[in-house]
N, C-alpha and C positions, 0 to 999 in steps of 0.2 A: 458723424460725417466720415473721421477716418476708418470706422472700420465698415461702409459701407462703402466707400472707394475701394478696399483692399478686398472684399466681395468682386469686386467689378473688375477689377484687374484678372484676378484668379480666373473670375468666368470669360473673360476675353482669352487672356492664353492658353485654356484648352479650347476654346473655339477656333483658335490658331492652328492647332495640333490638329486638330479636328478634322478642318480644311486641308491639312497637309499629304500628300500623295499617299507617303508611306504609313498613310496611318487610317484616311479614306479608303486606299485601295484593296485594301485586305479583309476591310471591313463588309464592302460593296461585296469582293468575289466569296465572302465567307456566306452573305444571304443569297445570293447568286444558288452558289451548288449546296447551301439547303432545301432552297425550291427546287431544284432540280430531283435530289433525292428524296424528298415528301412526295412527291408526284410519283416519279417511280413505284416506290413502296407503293404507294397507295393502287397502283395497277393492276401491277403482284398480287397485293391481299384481295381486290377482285376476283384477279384470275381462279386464285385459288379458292376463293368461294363457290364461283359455279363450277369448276372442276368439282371438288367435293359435291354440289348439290348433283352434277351428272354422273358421278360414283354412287350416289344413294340411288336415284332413279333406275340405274344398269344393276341396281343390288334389288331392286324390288322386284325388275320385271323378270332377272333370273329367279327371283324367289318362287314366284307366280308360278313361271313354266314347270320351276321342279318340284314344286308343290304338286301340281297338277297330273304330271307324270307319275312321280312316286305315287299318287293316291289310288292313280288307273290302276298301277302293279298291284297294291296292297289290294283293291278291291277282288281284282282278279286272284289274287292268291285267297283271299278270304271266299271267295265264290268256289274255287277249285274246293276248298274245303268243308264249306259246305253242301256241296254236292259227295266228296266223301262220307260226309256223317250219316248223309240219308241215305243212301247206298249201303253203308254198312247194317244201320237201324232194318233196311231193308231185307239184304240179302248176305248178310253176316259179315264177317271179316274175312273170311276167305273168300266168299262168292264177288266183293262188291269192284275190286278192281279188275278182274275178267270181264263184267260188264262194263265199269265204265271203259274200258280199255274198247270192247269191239261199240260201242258208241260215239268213241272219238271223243270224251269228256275229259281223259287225262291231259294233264300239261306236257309239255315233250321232256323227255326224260334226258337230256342236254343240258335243260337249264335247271328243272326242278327234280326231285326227287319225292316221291309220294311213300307214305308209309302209314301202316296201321298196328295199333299196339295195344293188349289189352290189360284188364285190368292191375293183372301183376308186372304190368312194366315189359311184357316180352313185345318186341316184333314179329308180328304171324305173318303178314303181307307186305312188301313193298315193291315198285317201281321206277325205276329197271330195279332188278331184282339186287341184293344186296345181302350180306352179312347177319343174317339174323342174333339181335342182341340183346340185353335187357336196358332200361333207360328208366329203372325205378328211382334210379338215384340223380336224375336232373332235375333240375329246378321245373323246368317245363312242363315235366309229371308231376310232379308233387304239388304244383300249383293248381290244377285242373282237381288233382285228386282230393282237395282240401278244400277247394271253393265248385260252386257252377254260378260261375260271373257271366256266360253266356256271352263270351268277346274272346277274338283273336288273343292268344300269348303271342309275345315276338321274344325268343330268348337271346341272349348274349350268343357271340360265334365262338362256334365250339370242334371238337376233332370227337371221334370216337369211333371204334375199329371197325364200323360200317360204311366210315366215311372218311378217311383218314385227310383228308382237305378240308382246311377250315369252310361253315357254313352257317347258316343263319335257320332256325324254326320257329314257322308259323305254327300252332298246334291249337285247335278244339275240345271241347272236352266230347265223350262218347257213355250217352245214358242209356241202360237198356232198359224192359217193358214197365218196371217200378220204380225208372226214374235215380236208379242208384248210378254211382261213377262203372263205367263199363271199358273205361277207357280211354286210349285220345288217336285222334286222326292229327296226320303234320305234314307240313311240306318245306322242304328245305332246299336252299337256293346259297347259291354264292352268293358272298358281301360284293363283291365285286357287280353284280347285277344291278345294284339301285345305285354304282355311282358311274355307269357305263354310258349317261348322256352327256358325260364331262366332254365342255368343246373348248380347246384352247383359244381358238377364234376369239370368244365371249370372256371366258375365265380367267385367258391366260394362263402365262408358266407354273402361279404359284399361288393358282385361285382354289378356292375350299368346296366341298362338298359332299354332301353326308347327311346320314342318318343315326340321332342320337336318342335313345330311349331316355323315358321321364325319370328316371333312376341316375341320369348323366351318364351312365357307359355310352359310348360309340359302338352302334352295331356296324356302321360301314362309313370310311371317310377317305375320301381322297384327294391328295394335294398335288398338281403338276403328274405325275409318273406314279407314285408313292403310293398305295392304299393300307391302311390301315382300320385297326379298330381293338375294343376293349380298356381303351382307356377313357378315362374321366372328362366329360367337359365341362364347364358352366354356362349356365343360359346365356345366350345372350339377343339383347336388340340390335336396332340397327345403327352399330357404332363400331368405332375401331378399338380390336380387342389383337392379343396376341396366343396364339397357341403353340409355335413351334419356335420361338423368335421369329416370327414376320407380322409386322402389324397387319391389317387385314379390314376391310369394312366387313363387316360380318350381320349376318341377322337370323335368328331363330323361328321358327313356326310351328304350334302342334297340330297334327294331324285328329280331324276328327274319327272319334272311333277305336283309334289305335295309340297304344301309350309310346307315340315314337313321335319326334320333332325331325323336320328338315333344317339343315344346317347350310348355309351357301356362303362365302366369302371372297371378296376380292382383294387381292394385293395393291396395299394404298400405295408401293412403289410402283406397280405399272399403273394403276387406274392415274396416279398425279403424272407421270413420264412426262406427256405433252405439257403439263402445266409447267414440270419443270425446266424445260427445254426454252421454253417463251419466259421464266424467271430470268434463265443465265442470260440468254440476249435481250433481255430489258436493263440486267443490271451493267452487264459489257457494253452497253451502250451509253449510259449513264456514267462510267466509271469511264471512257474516252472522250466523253464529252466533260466530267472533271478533272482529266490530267490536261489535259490542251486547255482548260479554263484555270489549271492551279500554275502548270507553267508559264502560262505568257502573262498570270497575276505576279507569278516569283520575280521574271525576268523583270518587268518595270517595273518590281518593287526595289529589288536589288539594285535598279541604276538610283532610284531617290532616295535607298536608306543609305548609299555609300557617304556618302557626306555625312550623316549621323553616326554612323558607324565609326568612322575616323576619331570622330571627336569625342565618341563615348572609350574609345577603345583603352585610352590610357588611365581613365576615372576607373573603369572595372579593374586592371592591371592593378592598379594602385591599391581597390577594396580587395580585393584577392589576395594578392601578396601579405595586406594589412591581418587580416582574417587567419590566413594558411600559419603567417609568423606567430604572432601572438599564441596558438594551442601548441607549436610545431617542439618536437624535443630536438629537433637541431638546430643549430646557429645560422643566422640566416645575415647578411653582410651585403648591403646595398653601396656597389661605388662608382664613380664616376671619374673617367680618366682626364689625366693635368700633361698636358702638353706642352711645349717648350715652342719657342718661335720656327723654328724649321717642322713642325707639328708632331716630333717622336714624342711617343710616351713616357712621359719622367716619374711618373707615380703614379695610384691612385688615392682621389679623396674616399672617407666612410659620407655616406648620405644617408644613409640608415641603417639600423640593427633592431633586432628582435631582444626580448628580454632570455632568452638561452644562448645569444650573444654575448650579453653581458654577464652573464654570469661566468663566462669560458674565459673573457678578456679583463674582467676585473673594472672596466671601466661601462659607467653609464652613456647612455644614447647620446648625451645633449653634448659629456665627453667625446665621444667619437667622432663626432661630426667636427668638433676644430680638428679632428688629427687626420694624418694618411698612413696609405701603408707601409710605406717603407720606416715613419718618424714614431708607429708603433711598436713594428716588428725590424728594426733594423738589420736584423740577421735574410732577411728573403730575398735582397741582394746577393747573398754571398752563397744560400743552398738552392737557388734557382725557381723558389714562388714566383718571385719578381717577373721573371723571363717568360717561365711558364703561362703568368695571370696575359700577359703581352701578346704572349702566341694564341691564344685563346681569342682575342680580340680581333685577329689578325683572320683566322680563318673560318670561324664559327662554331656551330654545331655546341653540344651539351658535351664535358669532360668530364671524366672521374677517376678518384687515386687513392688509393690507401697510404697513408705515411705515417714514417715512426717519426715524432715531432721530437727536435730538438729547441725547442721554441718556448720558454717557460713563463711567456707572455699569456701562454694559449692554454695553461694548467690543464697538459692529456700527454697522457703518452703516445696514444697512438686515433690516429684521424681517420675518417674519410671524410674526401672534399668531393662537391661539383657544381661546378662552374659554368653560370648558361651568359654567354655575352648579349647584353642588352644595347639601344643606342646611346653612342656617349657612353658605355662603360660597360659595366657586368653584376654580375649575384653570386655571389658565393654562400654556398651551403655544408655546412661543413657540422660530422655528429664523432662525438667521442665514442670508438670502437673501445676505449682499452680494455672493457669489462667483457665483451666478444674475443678477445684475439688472447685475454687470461685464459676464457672457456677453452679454445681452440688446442692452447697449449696443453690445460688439464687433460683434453679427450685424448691428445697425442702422445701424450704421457700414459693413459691410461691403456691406450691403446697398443704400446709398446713393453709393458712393465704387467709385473703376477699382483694382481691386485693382495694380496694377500702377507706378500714380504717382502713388496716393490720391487723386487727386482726384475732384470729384462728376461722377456718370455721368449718364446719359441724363434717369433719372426727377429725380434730385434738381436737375441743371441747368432742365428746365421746371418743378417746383414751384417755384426760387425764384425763375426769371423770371416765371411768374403771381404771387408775391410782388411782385415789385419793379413787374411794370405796375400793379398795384393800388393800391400806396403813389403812383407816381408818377403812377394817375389821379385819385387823393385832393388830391397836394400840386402839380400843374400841372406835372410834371418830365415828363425826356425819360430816354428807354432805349436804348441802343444795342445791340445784338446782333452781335457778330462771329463770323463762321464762319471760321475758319482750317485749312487742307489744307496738310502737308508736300508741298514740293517736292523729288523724286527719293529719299523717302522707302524703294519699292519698289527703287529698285537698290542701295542699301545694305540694306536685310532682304536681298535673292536674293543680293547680291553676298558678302555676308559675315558672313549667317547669321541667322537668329531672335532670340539673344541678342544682337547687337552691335544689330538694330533695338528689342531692346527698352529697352536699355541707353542708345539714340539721345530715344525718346519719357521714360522719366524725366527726361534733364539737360532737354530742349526741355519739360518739364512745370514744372518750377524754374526753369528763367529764365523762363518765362512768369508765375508764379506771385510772383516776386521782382517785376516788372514794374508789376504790379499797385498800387490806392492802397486804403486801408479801403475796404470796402461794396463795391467789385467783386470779381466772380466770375469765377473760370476752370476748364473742366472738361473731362474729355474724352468728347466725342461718339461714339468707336469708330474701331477702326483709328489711323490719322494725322490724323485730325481731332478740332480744340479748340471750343471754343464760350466766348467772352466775353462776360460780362454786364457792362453798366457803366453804373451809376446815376447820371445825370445832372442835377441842380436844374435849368436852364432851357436852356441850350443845349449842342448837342454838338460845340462847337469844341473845349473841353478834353480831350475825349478822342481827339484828335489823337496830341496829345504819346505818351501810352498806346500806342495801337496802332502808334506808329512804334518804339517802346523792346520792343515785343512782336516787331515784326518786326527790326530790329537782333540784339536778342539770341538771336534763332533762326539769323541768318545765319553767329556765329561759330563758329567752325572744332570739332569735337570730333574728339579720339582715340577711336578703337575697333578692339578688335584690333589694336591695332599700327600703327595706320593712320587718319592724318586725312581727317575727310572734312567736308565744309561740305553744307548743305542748307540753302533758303530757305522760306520761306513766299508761299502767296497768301489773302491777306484780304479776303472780304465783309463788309458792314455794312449793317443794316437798322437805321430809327431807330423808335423810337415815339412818338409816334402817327401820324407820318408815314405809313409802310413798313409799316401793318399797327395791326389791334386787340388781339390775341391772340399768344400763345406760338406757335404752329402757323405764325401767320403770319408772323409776324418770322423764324424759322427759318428758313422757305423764303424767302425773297425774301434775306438773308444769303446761304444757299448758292449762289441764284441769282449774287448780284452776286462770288462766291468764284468760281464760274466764267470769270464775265469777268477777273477780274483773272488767272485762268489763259491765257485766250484771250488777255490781250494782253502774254503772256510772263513770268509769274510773278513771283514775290518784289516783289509790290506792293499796293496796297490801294484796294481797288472799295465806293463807296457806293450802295446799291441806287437805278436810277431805272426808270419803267416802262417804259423801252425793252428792256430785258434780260428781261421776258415774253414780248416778243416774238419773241426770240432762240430760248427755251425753246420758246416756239409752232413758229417754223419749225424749232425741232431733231427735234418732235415729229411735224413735218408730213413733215421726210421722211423720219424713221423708216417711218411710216405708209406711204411710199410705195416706202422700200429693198424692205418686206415682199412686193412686187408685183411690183416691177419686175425679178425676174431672169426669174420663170414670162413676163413680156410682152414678153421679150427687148431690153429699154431699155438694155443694157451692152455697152460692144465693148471689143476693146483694139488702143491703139496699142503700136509698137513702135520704139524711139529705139537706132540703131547704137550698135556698140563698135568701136573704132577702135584698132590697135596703130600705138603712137607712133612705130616706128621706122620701118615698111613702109608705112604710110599704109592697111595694106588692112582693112577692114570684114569683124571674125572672128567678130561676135555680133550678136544686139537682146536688150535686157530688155522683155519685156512690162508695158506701164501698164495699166491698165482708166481708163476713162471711160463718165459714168454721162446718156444722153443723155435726159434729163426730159421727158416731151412740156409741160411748162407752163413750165419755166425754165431748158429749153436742157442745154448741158453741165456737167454738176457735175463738179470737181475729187476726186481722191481725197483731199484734205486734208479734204473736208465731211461725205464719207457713209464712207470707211475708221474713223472713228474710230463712229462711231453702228450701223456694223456689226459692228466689236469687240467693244463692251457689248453689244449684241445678242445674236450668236451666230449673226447670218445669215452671218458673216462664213468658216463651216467650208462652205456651200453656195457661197457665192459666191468664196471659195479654189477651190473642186475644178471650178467650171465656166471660172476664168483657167486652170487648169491642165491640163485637157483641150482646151479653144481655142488654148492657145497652140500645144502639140507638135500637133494636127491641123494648127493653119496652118503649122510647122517642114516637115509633111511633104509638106503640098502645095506648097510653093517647092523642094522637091527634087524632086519628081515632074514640075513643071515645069519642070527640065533647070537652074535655080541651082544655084551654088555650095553646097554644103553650111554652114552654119553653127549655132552653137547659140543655144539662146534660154535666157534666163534668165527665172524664175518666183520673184517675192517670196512670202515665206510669215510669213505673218502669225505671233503669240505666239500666238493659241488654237491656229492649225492647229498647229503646231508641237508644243504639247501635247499634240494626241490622238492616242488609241493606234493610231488606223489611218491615220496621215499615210503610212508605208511601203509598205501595202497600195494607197494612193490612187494612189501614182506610179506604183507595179507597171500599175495599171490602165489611167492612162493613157497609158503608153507602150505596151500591149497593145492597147486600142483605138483607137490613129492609127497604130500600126507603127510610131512613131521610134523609131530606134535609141536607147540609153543616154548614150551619150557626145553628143547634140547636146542634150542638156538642162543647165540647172542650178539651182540650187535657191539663192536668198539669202537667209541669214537674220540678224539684228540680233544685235550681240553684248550686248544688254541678254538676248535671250529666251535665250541660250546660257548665261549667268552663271546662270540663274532656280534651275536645277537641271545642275548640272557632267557628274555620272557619267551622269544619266540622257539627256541633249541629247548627251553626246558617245557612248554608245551607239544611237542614232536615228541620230545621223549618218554610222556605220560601217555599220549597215545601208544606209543610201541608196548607201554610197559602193561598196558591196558590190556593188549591182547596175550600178556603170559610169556613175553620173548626175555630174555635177562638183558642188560644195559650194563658196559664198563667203560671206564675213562681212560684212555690210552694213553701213555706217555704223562704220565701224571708227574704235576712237580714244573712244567715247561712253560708255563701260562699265564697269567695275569688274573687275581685276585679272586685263585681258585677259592682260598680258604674258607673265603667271608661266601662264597655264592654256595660253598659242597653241600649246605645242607638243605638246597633248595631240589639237588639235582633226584630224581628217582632213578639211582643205579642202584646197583651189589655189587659190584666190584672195581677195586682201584687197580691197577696197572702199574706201578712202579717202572718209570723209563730206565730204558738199559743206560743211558749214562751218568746215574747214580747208584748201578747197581756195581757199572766195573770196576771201580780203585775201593769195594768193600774189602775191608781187614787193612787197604792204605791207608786213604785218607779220610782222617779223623770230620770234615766237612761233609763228603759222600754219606760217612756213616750217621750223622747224626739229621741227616736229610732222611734217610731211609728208615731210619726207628721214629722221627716224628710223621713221618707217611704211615707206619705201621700203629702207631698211636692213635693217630688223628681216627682213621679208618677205624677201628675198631670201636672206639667211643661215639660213632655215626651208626655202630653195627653194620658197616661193609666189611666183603672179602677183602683182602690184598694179594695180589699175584705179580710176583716178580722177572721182568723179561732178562734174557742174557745172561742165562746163569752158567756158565763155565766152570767153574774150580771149587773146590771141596770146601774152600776158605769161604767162597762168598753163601755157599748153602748154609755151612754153619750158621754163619751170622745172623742170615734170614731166619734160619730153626729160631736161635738164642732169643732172637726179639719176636719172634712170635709172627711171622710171614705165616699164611695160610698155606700158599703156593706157585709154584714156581715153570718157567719151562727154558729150556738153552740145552746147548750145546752140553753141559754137563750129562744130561738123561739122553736127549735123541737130537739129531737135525730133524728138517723137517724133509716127510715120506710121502713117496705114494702113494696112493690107495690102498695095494695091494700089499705094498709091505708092512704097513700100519696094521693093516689088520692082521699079518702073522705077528708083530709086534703084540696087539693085545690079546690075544690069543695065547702068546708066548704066556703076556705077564697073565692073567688069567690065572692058568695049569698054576704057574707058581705059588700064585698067590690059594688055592687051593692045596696046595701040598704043604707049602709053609701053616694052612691053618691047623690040621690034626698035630702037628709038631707044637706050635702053641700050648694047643692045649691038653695034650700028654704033659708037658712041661708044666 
């Protein structure tokens, strides 16, 4: 019995519900405008049915007519041809079109073309007369010639120089008295002919029609305006098929007799047009009579569900919030305001929390709700939550804030809250940022400082030197600015690797950093350069001390890789307000005077004066003027003998360049080689020393001298680029020197740069017969262990361990284990900068091959050089019968 009562209950209150407007009336207007749109539709798919049955019907009866049409033509073209054939058979190929002609048998020669052609393919007759041609190589002939099927050909349309318009042939075959192939009669007609009954009237814009042989080519088709043909179609019935993109009713028919089908189609967008026209105002009718039946169902639905609505509205509220809290990662704080008798707000009560509530407050839900918030957080009184939560109440709308909590009720450093006022109180929502606002700090950190030796980079070094001029143009102080650049920074990175130079810039980033007093700054500016800022009250003698303790502790010794190495610094310094009003300008006039202290020999410290603009000025002026002067031929080169120490005889010259300035004479290569380096004029004016020199090699041998080689420096950029091998090739192909009177010297800094790749360059050079020497040898990083990798012949002994030979005892025993080394490898040795009788000896004693300086010759011109070896020459020939009398 009870639970057949509890059946009947159940089934009464949804009969309740049932009965109820809002729950009837929606239901009523939902079968309502079903019936409406099943009716509709169902009209539609009517309409649309006999529309399509009267697009087949209008597709048959066009078929019919142009069936019937086309087949008059063809008969008549096959009649016209047959009356050629007998005419021919009759009165030959030449006689038969003169008769049918005064008979009035020919077609008009407008539309067709008549022709006769015999056996081997020639045209003997045609009408109107025409191009006589052969046509042994068309299908047409060769069909007729290979079969007697005794039926019209219809060939594809075709051009050929009797006819240069494309055209269609009819063609027969032609037997003469025993019945062999004699030939063929043909008649040809524009494609355009059989689709010339096309009526837009009927067809329309983009209706089809044509003739497609049983092979599928298109002899003739034409769409709206368009004719075409030669292309492929597939058969088709009578259905909708697409050929161009346009759908189309379409239907096929084959002509008796002739292997050609009629083709006819109509465009299913205009043939449906009117169906669709009577679809849109079926459906916008349908669709007006559903908005005026959906709206005045809404409107009295909305007055009866309001009262439901009301009452659902706080159950949803409640499963919502319930729902949203429970997954939510933020703290979620249900309260409701405590009022005092004059009705101001004195607190609020907790009425609910989420469990990321609890976690943030330390206290469980069932805790919460006996507390408020002032008897949890007693501090929101006194930092203005309190006031805050009040004013919120007060005016509405949704708030939000970020705050740094001082609240350690609330276990977060730092918050964002938002606060939506509800009735009777509010929601606080509230999520721990402080793991975001750490990020924040990282990226602003990161963003400001060299990821690599944390110090401050580019931006944050000029904000806080516009800081610190500004304090110091407030409080009467001085700013100094130094720019500091590692000294041979670059051949420790090339010499032993990336990381060991990075590893080089952290310790030189710490001791600089250690160096330092409060309130100055040190940063790095990029690459190997530092930048010091250092805040000075009134004068900047005190930061003396500083920048010498800066550069000290750069000078000492670091391990890397296994391997000590020392690097110095050179230091500019710009003061302010001296040296500049601005960050921009103190920078520059710094690096300016960082220059100088590199110009006059590094690891020392330069304070900027306005001479050293000047310096920059004429660095700039002859930049300006390197850019000109090769195109105005201002460059020559001398050439300074090599001399073998034991024979006395002159076996080479190294080629110099000299830069002849029309304003200030001869520039040295120490002024414009390096300003053409940074350049890059320096791969142009590489390749024009290297082509001048081996033409002038060649023309002192064409002039009956001595054979000897010339040696060609090559810069660090030539040396890098990919077509330095190609260069050589070249100019030894246009002067004709041989291979072997060339050589090539290159600096064992630019060999270190990149090992594998400089010692395969230099196998190619060596490959093609040019000699290879190391320049400056002794300068460079971890020659020793790489020399035997290198393919030269000759070592270079740098000039400054050649100058203090017979001084000092270091010099000397650098240069005898250079002459050691070298010889045990089987290289030459030749030593630069030989001046005095002292240093030749020594080179003799230790066994130097050879030598070139100031001792023997400067370096010559052309023309003196060669009365030079000329001179030695004669000598050297008078000295030998003297010998050898002796």
């Amino acid at each position: 019995m009870t639970a057949r009562s509890g059946g009947d209950t159940l089934r009464k209150r949804w009969l309740r519900r049932g009965l109820d407007t809002h729950f009837s009336l929606p239901l009523f207007a939902l079968l309502l405008l079903l019936a409406i749109w099943v009716v509709t539709f169902h009209e539609v798919d009517a309409e649309r049915a006999h529309a399509r049955e009267a697009a087949a019907d209008t597709l048959r009866e066009l078929m019919g007519t142009y069936e019937a049409q086309v087949a008059r033509s063809l008969d008549g073209i096959d009649q016209t041809l047959r009356v050629l054939k007998y005419a021919v058979e009759r009165k030959g190929a030449l006689g038969a079109l003169p008769e049918l002609g005064r008979e009035g048998l020919l077609p008009p020669g407008v539309v067709f073309v008549v022709s006769i052609v015999d056996r081997n393919g020639l045209t003997v007759a045609s009408n109107p007369k025409a191009l006589p041609i052969s046509v042994a190589d068309q299908n047409y002939f060769k069909f007729h010639q290979e079969r007697d099927s005794g039926v019209t050909f219809v060939s594809q349309a075709t051009r050929d120089a009797a006819n240069t318009e494309w055209h269609l042939h009819f063609t027969r075959r032609l037997d003469d008295d025993m019945g062999n192939f004699a030939g063929i009669v043909i008649v040809e007609t524009d494609p355009a002919y059989f689709t010339s009954s096309y009526e837009r009237s009927q067809l329309g814009e983009q209706g089809m029609l044509g003739l497609v042989g049983s092979d599928g080519v298109v002899r003739s088709l034409r769409v709206g305006d368009k004719l075409s043909f030669g292309q492929h179609m597939e058969s088709a019935a009578e259905q909708l098929s697409t050929v161009d993109g346009v759908r189309r009713y379409s239907g096929m028919r084959e002509l008796h007799g002739v292997a050609l089908n009629v083709v006819v189609g109509l465009s299913e967008r205009e043939q449906m047009a009117g169906f669709e026209r009577q679809r849109r105002e079926k459906i916008w009718e349908a669709s007006v009579v559903s908005v005026v039946l959906v709206v005045s169902t809404a409107l009295v639905w909305l007055w009866s569900w309001q009262g439901a609505r009301n009452r659902a509205r706080m159950r949803r509220a409640q499963e919502t919030y319930a729902a949203a809290s429970a997954a939510s990662l933020d703290a979620f704080f249900v309260m409701r305001e405590v009022r005092n008798i004059g009705g101001e707000i004195i607190d609020f009560v907790f009425v609910d929390a989420n469990s990321r509530a609890e976690k943030m407050t330390g206290y469980s839900k069932e805790k919460l709700r006996l507390m408020t918030l002032c008897g949890l957080m007693p501090q929101a009184r006194g930092n203005g939550m309190f006031e805050h939560l009040v004013h919120v109440t007060q005016v509405g709308g949704v708030h939000e804030q970020e705050w740094e909590s001082n609240i350690p009720q609330l276990r977060a450093r730092w918050l964002h809250q938002q606060v939506v006022p509800v009735e009777g109180g509010l929601v606080a929502i509230v999520r721990d940022i402080s793991e975001r606002k750490l990020a924040e700090e990282r990226m602003l950190h990161l963003a400001h400082h060299d990821t690599l030796t944390g110090l401050p980079n580019r931006s944050l070094i000029a904000s806080r030197l516009d800081l610190t001029i500004a304090q110091a143009s407030r409080n009467g102080g001085a700013v100094l600015v130094a720019f500091i650049d590692l000294d041979g920074f670059k051949l420790v990175n090339d010499g032993l690797g990336h990381n060991a130079g990075d590893e080089l810039l952290k310790v030189v980033a710490a001791r600089m950093g250690a160096c330092l007093r409060a309130g100055d700054t040190v940063g790095r500016f990029g690459g190997d350069e530092f930048v010091l800022v250092l805040n000075e009250p009134r004068h900047s003698e005190r930061a003396a001390p500083v920048l010498e303790r800066v550069r000290e502790a750069v000078l000492k010794s670091i391990t890397l890789s296994g391997q000590e190495v020392q690097v110095s610094c050179s230091i500019g310094v710009a003061v302010y307000p001296n040296d500049g009003a601005n960050a921009e300008t103190l920078l520059m006039h710094a690096d300016a005077a960082m220059y100088r202290a590199k110009d006059l020999g590094k690891n020392n410290c330069q304070f900027y004066t306005r001479e050293m603009n000047a310096c920059i000025e004429e660095k700039l002026v002859l930049l300006e003027g390197l850019r000109s002067a090769l195109d105005e031929g201002q460059f020559r080169l001398v050439y300074q003998p090599k001399v073998d120490l034991h024979t006395g005889r002159i076996f080479g010259v190294e080629a110099l360049v000299r830069w002849e300035h029309p304003e200030q004479g001869c520039i040295g290569p120490d002024r414009f080689i390096p300003l053409a380096e940074e350049s890059g004029m320096i791969i142009a004016l590489g390749e024009w020393v290297l082509q001048t020199a081996c033409r002038q090699n060649r023309a002192w041998q064409d002039a009956g001298l001595p054979p000897l080689r010339v040696s060609v420096n090559v810069s660090p950029r030539q040396f890098e680029e990919l077509g330095l091998v190609q260069r050589v090739a070249q100019a030894l192909s246009d002067s004709g020197l041989a291979a072997e009177w060339l050589e090539l010297e290159v600096t064992e800094g630019v060999i270190m740069r990149d090992l594998q790749q400089a010692v395969d360059k230099m196998a190619q050079v060596r490959a093609m017969g040019v000699s290879l020497a190391i320049d400056d040898f002794g300068t460079g990083y971890s020659s020793l262990s790489a020399l035997k990798s290198f393919p030269i012949s000759t070592l270079k002994i740098d000039k400054s361990f050649v100058r203090d030979l017979g001084v000092s005892e270091g010099d000397e025993a650098i240069a005898s284990s250079i002459i050691d080394l070298a010889h045990r490898l089987r290289l030459r040795v030749i030593a630069e900068g030989v001046e005095t009788e002292q240093q030749k000896a020594f080179l003799r004693q230790n066994g130097c091959d050879e030598m070139q300086g100031y001792l023997f010759s400067r370096p010559l011109p052309p023309e003196q050089l060669r009365q030079l070896l000329l001179t030695h020459a004669f000598a050297r020939q008078v000295a030998a019968p003297e010998t050898t009398a002796a």
